[in-house]
C-alpha angles and dihedrals in degrees: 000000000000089000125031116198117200138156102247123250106192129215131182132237128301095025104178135224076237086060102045096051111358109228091236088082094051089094081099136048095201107119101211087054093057094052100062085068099038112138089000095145105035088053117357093206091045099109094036084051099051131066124205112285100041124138130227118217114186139165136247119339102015115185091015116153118049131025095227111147082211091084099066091033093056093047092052089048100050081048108258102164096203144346122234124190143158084232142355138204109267095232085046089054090056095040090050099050093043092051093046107248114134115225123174124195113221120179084211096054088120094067088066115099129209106267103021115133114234145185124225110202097189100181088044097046092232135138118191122187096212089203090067104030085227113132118200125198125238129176104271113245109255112253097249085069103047087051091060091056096045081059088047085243155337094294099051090044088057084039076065100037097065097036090063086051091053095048091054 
């Protein structure tokens, strides 16, 4: 899962944990569940308009407000393959990233247009939109999290983890 390929749904700045995933519908931790509301209020046709493997581009403070874990869970259930901003919350970065959803920060997030069609390079730190034949540059993800996305999560990695331990 070193690239990751998506058309581009683009979001502003200061999108909140609330308009990811409202916290009317946390009544429930299923994630499925959670994806059928994901980005409702941000954009009420969000979830009918995007296919699995999309890819969200937003700009500054991505994932601000609240600390629930719910608002990364509910965009990598709906499908979102990834998550690119010019900046995120930092409690939203870690949850992201523990609950194995692979977010990038790129300054030039904002060049990016809806429905392009970009690719993700993780290990190169690159980010091509494909439509314009343009690359930017981004500051790779340490291996360490990218290990946590190949395992779907921090709980699955430590899953692994301990299941290595208990083979030696």
């Amino acid at each position: 899962m070193n690239t990751i390929t998506g058309k581009v749904w683009k979001f502003g700045d200061n999108i909140d944990t609330d308009l990811i995933i409202a916290a009317r519908y946390l009544n429930t931790s299923d994630p499925h569940e959670l994806a059928k509301h994901v980005m409702e209020d941000a954009d009420p046709e969000f979830v009918k308009k995007m296919s699995p493997g999309d890819i969200i581009v937003a700009g500054e403070n991505f994932g601000c407000g609240s600390s629930r874990e719910h608002a990364p869970i509910a965009l990598k259930a709906a499908g979102v393959a990834a998550v690119v901003a010019k900046s995120f919350a930092r409690i939203f970065y870690r949850n992201a990233f523990n609950m194995g959803l692979p977010i990038f920060e790129l300054k030039d997030a904002d060049k990016i247009n809806e429905g392009d069609l970009i690719s993700i390079k993780m290990d190169e730190g690159v980010i091509e939109d494909i439509n314009k034949n343009v690359k930017y540059k981004f500051t790779p993800i340490p291996p360490f999290m990218q290990e946590l996305i190949a395992c779907g999560g921090l709980i699955n990695y430590a899953k692994a983890q301990i299941l290595k331990e208990s083979d030696r």
